[in-house]
N, C-alpha and C positions, 0 to 999 in steps of 0.2 A: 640811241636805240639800235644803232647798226653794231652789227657784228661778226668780222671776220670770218668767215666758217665755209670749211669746202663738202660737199658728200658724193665720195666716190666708193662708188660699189652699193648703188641701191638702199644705205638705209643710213639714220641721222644715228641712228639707238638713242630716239626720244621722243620720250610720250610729256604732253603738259597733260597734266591733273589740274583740273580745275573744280572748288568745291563752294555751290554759292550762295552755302548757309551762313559757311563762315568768311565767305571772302577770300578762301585761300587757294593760292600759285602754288606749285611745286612741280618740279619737274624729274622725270623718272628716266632711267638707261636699266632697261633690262636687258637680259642674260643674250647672247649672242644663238643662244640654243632657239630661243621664241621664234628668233625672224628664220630660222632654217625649219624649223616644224610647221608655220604656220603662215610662213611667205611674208604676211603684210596684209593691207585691208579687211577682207572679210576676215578671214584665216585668226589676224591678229584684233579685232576687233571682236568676233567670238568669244577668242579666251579671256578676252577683255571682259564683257560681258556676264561669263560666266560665273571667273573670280570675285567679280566687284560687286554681285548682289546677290541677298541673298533668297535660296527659295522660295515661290510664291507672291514676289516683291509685286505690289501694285503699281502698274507700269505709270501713275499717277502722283506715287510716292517722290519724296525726295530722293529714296536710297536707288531709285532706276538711275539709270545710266545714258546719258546719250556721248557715243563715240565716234568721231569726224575721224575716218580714216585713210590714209594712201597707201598705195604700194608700191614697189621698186622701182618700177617704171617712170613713176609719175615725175614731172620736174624735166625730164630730157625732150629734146625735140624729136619725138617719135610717131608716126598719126598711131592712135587710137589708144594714146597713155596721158590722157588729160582727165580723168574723173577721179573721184572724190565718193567715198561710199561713208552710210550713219546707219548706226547700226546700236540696237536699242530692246526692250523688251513693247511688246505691239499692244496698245491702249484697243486695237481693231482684233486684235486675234489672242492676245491674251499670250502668247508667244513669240518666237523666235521673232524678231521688226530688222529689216532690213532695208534700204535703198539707195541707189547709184545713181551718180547726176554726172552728165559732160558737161562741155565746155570751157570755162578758165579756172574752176575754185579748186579741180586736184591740184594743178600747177602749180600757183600760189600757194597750197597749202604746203606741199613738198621744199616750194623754195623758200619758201618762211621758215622750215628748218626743224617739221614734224614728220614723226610716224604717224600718231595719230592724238588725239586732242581731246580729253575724257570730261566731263561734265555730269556733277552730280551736283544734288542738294536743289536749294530752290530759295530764289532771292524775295526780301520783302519788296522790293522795288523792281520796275522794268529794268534788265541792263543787257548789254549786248558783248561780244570778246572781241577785241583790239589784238590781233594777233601779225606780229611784224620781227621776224628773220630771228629767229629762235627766244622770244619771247612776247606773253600773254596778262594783256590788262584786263582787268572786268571795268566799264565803263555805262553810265547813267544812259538810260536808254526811253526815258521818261516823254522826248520828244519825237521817239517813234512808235511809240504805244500806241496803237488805233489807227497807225498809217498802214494803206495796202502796199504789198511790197515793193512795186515800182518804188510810192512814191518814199517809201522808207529808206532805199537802195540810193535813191537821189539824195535824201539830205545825208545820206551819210559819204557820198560823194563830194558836196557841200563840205563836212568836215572834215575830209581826209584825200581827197581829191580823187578824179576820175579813175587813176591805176588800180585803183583798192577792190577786189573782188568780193563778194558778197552773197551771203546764205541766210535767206529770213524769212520769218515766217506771216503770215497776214491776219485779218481777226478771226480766220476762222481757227486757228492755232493758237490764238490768243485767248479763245472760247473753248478749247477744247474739244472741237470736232475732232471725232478720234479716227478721221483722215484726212484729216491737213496734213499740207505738205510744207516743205521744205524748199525756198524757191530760190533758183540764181540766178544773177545776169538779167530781169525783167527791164528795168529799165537801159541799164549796157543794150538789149536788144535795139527797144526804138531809136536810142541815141547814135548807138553805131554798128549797128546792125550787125554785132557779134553775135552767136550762139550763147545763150541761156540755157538751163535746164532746171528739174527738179530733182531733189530725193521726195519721189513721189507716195511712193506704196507704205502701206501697212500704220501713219498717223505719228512718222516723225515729229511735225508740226506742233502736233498736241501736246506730246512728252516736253518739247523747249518751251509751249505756251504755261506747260504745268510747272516750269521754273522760273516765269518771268525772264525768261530770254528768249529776244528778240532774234537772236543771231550771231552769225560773227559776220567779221570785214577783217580783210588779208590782204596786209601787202608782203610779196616774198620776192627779195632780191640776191640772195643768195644762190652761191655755184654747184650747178649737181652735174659729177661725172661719169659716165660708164668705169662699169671694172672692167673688162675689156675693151678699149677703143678700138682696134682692128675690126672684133668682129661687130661689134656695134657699129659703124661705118659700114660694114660691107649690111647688117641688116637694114638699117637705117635707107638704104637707097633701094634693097628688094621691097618691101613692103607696101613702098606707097607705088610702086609699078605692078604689084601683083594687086591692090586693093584694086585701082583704077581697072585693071584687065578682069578682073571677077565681082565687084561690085558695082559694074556701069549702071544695075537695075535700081540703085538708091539713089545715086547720082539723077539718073534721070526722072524719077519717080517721087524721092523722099521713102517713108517706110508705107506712103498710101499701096507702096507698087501690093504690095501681096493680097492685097483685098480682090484683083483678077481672081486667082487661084483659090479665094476660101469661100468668096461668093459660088462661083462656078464647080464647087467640090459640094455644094451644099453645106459648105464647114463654115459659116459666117453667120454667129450666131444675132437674129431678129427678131423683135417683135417681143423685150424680155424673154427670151430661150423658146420662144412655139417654133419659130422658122429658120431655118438651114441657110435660105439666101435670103434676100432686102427687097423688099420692094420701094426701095428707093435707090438701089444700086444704082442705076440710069441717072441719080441728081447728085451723088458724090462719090462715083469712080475716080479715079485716077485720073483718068485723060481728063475730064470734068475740072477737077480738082485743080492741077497743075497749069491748065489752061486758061482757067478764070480767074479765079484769088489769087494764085500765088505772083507775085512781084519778084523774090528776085532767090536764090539759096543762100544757105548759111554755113557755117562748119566749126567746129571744135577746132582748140589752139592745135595746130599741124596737121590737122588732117588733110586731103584732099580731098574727097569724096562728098563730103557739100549735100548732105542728106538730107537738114535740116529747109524749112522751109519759112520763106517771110512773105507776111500778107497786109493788106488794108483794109481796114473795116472802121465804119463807123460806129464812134465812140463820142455821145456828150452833143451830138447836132456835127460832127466833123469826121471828115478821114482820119486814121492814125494807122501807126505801122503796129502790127504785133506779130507775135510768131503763131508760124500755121500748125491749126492742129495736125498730128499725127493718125496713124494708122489705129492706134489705139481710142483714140477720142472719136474719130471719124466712127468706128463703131461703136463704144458705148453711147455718143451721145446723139449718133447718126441711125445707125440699123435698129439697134436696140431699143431706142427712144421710137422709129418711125420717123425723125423730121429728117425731109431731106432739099432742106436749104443749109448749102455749104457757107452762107454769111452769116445764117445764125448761130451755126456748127461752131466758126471761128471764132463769132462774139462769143458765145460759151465757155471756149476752151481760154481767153483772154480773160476773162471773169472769173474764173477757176483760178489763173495765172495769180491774178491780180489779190485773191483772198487769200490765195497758201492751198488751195483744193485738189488733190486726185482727181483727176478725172477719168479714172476709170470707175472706181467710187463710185464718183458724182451722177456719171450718169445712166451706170447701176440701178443707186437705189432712186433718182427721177424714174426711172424706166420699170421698177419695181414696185412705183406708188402708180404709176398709171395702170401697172398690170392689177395692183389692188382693188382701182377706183373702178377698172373696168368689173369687177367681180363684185363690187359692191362692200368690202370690208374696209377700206380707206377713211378715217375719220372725214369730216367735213372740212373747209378748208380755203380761203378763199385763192388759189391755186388754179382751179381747175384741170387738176393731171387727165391726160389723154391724149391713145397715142397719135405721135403728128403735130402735137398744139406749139409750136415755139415757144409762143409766150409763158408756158409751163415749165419750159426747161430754165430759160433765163428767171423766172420770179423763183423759180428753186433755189438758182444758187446763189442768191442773197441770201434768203431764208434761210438757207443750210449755215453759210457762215457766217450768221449773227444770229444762230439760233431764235428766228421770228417764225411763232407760230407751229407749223406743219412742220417749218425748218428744224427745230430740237429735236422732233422723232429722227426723221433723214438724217442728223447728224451722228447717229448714232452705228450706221451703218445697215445693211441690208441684214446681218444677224440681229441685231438689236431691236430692226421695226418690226424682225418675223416675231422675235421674243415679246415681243410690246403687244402685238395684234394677234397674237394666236396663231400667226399662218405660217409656221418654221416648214410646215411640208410644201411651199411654194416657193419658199426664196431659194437662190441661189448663191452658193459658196462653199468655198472648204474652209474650215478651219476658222472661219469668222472674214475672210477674203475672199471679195468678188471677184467673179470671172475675168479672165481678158478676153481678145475676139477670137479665140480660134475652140470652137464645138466639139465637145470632148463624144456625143454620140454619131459623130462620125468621123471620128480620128482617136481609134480606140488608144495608143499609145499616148496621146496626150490626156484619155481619162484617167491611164494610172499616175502619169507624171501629175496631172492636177492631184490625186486622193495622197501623194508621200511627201508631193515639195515639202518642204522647212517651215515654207512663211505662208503655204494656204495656196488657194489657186493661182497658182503664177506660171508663166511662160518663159519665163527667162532661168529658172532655177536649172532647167534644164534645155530648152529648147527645143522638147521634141515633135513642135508644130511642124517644124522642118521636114526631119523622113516622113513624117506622116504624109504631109503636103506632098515632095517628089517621090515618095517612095521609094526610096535609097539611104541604106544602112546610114547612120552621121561619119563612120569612120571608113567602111568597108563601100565603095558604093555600089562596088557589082551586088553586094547582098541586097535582094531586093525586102522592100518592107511593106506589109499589107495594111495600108489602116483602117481596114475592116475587122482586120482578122483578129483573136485576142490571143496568139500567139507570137513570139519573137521580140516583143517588146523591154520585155522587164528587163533583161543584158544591157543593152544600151540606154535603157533609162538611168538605168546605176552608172554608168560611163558619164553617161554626158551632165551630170549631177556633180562626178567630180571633176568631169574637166573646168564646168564652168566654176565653180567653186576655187578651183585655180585661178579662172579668168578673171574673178570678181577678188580674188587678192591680192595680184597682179596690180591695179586692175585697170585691166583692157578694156575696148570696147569690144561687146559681143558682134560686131557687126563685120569684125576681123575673123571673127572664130566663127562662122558659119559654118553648121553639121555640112560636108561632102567636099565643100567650096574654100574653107580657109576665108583667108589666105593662111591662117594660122592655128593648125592645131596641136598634138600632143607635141610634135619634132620641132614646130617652129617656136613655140610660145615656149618650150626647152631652151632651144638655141638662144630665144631674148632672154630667157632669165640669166644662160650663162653669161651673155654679154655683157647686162646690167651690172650684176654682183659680183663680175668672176668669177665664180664657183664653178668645181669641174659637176656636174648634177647632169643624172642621166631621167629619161624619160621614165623609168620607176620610180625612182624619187620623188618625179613631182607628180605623178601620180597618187602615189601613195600621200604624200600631202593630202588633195583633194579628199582623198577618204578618213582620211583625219578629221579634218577640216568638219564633213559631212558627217560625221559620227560622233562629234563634239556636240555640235546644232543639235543632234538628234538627242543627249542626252540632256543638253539643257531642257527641251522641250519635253521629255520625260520628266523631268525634274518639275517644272510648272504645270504637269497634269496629264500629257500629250496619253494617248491609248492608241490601239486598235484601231479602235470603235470613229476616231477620229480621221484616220486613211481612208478615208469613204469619200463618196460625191452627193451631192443633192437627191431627196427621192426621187424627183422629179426628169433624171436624167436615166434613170433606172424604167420607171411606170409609164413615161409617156414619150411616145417616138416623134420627131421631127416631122413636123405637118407639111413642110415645103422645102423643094430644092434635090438635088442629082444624090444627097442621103437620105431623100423620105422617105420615113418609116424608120431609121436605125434609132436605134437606144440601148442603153448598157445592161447585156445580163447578168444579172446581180451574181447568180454562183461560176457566169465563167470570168467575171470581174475579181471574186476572190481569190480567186486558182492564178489569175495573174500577180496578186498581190503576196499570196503565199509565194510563187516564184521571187520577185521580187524581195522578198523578205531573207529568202535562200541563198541569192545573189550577195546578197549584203550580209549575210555571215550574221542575220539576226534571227532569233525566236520566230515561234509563231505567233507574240503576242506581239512584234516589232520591237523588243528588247535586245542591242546589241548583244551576243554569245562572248564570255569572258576570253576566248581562246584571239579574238577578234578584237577585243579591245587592246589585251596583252599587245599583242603584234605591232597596234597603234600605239602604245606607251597611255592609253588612255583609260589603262584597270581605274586608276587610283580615283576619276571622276565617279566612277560608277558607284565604285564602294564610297566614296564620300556622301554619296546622296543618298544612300542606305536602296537601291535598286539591288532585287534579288534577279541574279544571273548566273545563267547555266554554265 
């Protein structure tokens, strides 16, 4: 099974095709042009994407795609180049499906001796990918069918022993919730208390459930080298002294730290979107948090900054170890829900874990059946949603991932139950994706970043919670940024869309690339690619990447339906102002909301209809998409 093989200079030049209608391997070495336009991960994963299905594809079909991706980084001992991105068309949003997972499965995947690792068709039988140092088995996977992914992750440890890294999905992917997720390292967690993560967002889970595949398992022990060793040595030892000196707030916090700041901005959206702050903030702050549950930190393969947090909670009549929720979960299934018991918070987010579930989703659309039941439009149920109720959150997410009962609506997503129930003018999302925690009517630059991202309400496509929060340009910091005001935004929204779009095919963790702070942005995450790949590449060039990258997404998503009409936010963020907290009263006005978007639209060298401009595509080498999908362009 083993096989010789070195990769220096950031890339193997190979993709495994995997097809599991027919059962068929093959393995592909594209053109040296691919990995310089499109870096790797996302970048390379897009075009992936693009080429391989076609128009209109039901993301439920066989002919969808799911693509396990790395980037150049990954494989080296570097903190913040250990993840792993899948990237797919969204069973949730009906487009562009995207998400990134740390801790060990980029590693393994890179040292296994891939770019990235394509998956199409759909087995009659459960199976899972046996993937080990440049070659890929499809394997019977009949005795993890209906296991939650711990305990799935365990026998396949069992089979293949403890080294083997692991990405699977639980029954709720197995069912088809079309935001299941994609889970790693669940069990590696309790056992050795390594970092786990997910590909969480947008219903990865669903697309592999829709193939009878289970997952893969990786072992990678092959050698990855910088193209430059010099200067890779000389980065290799700034980074993790400049993370440590600029990220001690994660270190000491995890990612609960920023909930100070979104609570106390009135930006910390509760109560399903009526409240600014929590009135529970006082039972799962930070200090709260950190102090009570948490047992001990965690970290990604080289990182030092130890972000990650491990707790105990009882599970079964027993303590057990799990991993602590995050700043994410802490609000949706904390502020937004109302419950503000941090051990039900953690049971939740371990139940989530345990089924393959989003938990931003998850506790979305709990938080969105309570806002229902409290209005009276929520079918009957034995449930009893209501905000505050624990036991409503935990019988949800069974019910959501074995679709029992109530659970099949809620599995559907927070679009799907407005679409079922009538009441699309009260839910919340863009683009078929629910919020994350940071309140777009009083942090007006993150409402136009919500209404453009790629993949729907997200935070990470661009990160402009950030200036919002300090009010400092992401590049410039003297430029002050108002996030009140609905001016100054759309420039740097288009910036930091393509930086991170670099970052994510790289791919780094954003937790290096922080808007003001770094440690890494345009000059340094430059200097690491030169280092990686040897290439002489100056900071336009990968620039310009990124807007590649970001205008490819855009046309696939044109290609699958995307409009206008679609860059918008909930009514509900428009008609009704924040009832509590330091923004009460703000809410988005709808014509100076478009005047931002038309800027934005400007920025980006597109129409006013958000149709890339042909002068703009040319520039990008990226005419030939447009005209292939028969889009009419200026």
């Amino acid at each position: 099974m083993h096989r010789a093989m070195k990769r220096v200079g950031g890339y193997w030049g190979k993709i495994g095709l995997v097809n599991l209608s027919n059962r068929s391997i093959k393995y592909l070495e594209p053109e040296k042009r691919l990995y310089k336009e499109y870096i790797g991960g996302k970048g390379l994963g897009a075009k992936l994407l693009f080429d391989m299905t076609s128009p209109h594809v039901d993301p439920f079909s066989p002919d969808n795609i799911v693509a396990f991706v790395v980037g150049p980084v990954e494989g080296l001992a570097v903190p913040s180049a250990a993840r792993a991105g899948a990237i797919f068309k969204s069973p949730l949003t009906g487009f562009f499906g995207e998400s990134y997972c740390g801790g060990y499965i980029g590693t393994a995947i890179a040292k296994a001796g891939f770019d990235a690792i394509v998956v199409r068709g759909c087995s009659e039988e459960p199976v899972y990918l046996y993937i080990e140092d440049g070659f890929i088995e499809i394997r019977d996977a009949s005795h993890l069918w209906g296991l939650n992914t711990s305990e799935a992750e365990k026998e396949l440890w069992s089979d293949h022993g403890s080294d083997i890294m692991t990405a699977l999905i639980g029954p709720a992917g197995e069912r088809l919730v079309r935001f299941a997720s994609i889970m790693h390292g669940i069990y590696m967690h309790k056992i050795k208390g390594l970092r786990g993560g997910a590909f969480g967002r947008t219903g990865g889970g669903a697309v592999l459930g829709s193939k009878k595949l289970k997952g893969i398992a990786v072992r990678g022990t092959l050698e990855v080298e910088p193209g430059d060793p010099k200067l890779f040595d000389e980065l290799r030892k700034k980074i993790p002294f400049l993370a440590k000196k600029k990220l001690g707030g994660l270190t000491k916090y995890g990612t609960s730290g920023i909930m100070m700041l979104t609570n106390s901005l009135g930006a910390f959206p509760s109560r399903y979107y009526i409240d600014g702050e929590s009135a529970v903030y006082d039972s799962i702050n930070p200090e709260i948090y950190n102090s009570t549950i948490v047992t001990k930190t965690v970290t990604c393969f080289a990182c030092p900054v130890r972000c990650g947090r491990h707790v105990e909670i009882e599970m079964n009549g027993r303590e057990t170890p799990a991993a602590g929720p995050e700043y994410e979960t802490l609000y949706s299934m904390g502020a937004l829900t109302e419950i503000g018991s941090l051990d039900i918070i953690a049971k939740a987010n371990e139940l989530a874990n345990l089924y393959g579930l989003d938990t931003i989703t998850t506790g979305n659309v709990v938080a969105f059946a309570m806002y229902l039941a409290e209005k009276g439009i929520l079918p009957e149920n034995d449930i009893g949603f209501r905000f505050g109720e624990p036991e409503a959150l935990l019988k949800a997410i069974e019910a959501i991932a074995y679709r029992k009962g109530i659970g099949d609506l809620l599995a559907e997503g927070v679009k799907g139950m407005a679409q079922k129930l009538g009441a699309q003018n009260l839910a919340v999302h863009v683009k078929g994706l629910e919020f994350p925690g940071y309140e777009p009517r009083a942090l007006k630059g993150v409402a136009l970043a919500y209404a453009v991202s790629v993949r729907g309400a997200c935070h990470l496509r661009h990160v402009a919670y950030r200036p919002n929060l300090t009010g400092k340009h992401p590049f410039n910091p003297e430029v002050e940024v108002d996030r009140l005001s609905y001016k100054g935004h759309a420039s740097y929204v288009a910036e930091q869309e393509d930086f991170y779009a670099v970052v994510d095919s790289f791919i780094t963790c954003k937790f290096y690339s922080l808007p003001t702070i770094g440690p890494m942005l345009w000059e340094e995450i430059t200097d690491l690619y030169r280092a990686v790949t040897g290439l002489n590449v100056n900071v336009a060039i990968i620039r310009e990447a990124g807007e590649r990258i970001n205008n490819l997404i855009r046309l696939f998503n044109l290609r699958e339906g995307l409009t206008r009409n679609d860059d918008t936010l909930p009514k509900r963020m428009f008609n009704e102002p924040l009832r509590s907290g330091a923004s009460k009263g703000e809410y988005v006005d709808r014509k100076r909301f478009e005047e931002m978007l038309d800027e934005y639209y400007e920025v980006r060298g597109w129409n006013k209809y958000g149709i890339p401009r042909i002068d703009k595509l040319e520039s990008l080498g990226l005419k030939e998409y447009a005209l292939k999908i028969g889009l009419s362009v200026e």
